[in-house]
N, C-alpha and C positions, 0 to 999 in steps of 0.2 A: 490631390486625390485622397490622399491619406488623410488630410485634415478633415475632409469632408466624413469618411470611413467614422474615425473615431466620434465626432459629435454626433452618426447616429449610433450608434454602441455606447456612447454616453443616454442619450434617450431613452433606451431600449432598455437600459440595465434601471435607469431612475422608473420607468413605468413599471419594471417588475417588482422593485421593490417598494412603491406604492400597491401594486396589487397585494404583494403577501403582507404587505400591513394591512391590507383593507380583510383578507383570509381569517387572519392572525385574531383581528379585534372581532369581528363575526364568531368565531371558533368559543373564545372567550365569552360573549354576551350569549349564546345558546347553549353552552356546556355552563351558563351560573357562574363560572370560575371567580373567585374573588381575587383580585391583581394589585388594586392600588386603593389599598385600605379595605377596612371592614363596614361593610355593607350591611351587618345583620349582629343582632342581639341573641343570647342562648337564653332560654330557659326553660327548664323542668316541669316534667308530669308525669305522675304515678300510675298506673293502668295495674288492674288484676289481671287482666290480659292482652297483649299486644300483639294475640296469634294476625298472622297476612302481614303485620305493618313492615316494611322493609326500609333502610337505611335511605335518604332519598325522596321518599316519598313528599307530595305536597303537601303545606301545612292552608287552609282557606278560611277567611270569614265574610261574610255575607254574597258566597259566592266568587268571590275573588281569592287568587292566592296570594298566599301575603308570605311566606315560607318554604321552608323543607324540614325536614326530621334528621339531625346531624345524625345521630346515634339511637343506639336502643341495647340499657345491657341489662345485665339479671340481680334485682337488689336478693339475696339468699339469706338474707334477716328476716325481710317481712314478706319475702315471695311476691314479689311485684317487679312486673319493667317500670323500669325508669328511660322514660324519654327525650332525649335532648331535643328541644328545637329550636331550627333556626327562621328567628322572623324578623321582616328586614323593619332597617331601625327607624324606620318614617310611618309604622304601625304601632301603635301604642296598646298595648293590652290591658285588663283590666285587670287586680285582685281576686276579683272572684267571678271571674269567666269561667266559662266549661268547655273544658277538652274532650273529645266525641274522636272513638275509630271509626268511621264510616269506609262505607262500599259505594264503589263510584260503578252504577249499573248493578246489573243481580250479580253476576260474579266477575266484576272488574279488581280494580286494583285500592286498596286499604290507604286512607287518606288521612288526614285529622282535620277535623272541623271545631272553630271558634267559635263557641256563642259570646256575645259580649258581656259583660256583668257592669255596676257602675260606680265601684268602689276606686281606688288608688290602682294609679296605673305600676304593674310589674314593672324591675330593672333587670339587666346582668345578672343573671344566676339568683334568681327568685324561684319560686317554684308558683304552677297553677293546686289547687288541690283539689278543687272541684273537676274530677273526669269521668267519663264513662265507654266501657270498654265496647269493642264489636260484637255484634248481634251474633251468635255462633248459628247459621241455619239448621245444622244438622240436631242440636239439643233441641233448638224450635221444634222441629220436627217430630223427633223422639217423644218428646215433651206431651204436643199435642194426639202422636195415634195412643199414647198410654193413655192419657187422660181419657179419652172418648170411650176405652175400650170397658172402661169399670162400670 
């Protein structure tokens, strides 16, 4: 009776821990987490302004995301963000591609968008140079009832 006891308690414990492996690697491939090697390449870009963009954020190009935004810090030289991104390494960028803040909907969430260029592909810690920062609505705004009003 006890033999029998323990080979199902032997069963019981191998399905559990099959299931929290199964938890485990799920948890991992939807949280992005990088485990077992490096999946993605860094590289640089300058924005006048990086107002919305947050750490994290998607990086896409031609609709697909190919990315995230490691970082974002403040260069106090030239008064620019500098933004790190990370984009995975089976995406090849080009030299003089353009980096774009975008709004995903009217007031969603601050992405970065790729346009392709078709020069030499970036490496490791290259920089894009070619950017252009997010549409600010409210200057739009401002912008346009001044204008109309003269």
């Amino acid at each position: 009776m006890a033999d029998k006891q323990t080979k199902i308690e032997i069963i019981v414990g191998l399905f559990m821990l099959i299931g929290l492996g199964c938890i485990s690697y799920i948890a991992i491939q939807l949280g992005d987490l990088q485990v077992l090697g490096q999946k993605n390449y860094i590289i640089q870009a300058r924005f006048t302004s990086a107002s919305g963009l947050r750490t994290g954020a998607y990086i896409e190009a031609a609709g697909v995301r190919i990315g995230t935004v490691e970082s974002i810090k403040f260069d106090a030289e030239d008064y620019l963000a500098i933004v790190n991104l990370a984009i995975r390494k089976d995406v090849p960028v080009h030299e003089d591609a353009v980096a774009s803040i975008r709004t995903a909907g009217i007031i969603g969430d601050k992405f970065i968008k790729i346009t392709p260029g078709g020069g030499e592909y970036l490496q490791a810690g290259d920089e894009i140079y070619e950017t252009e920062p997010s549409i600010n609505l409210e200057e739009l705004i401002s912008k346009y009832i001044f204008e109309t009003e003269k």
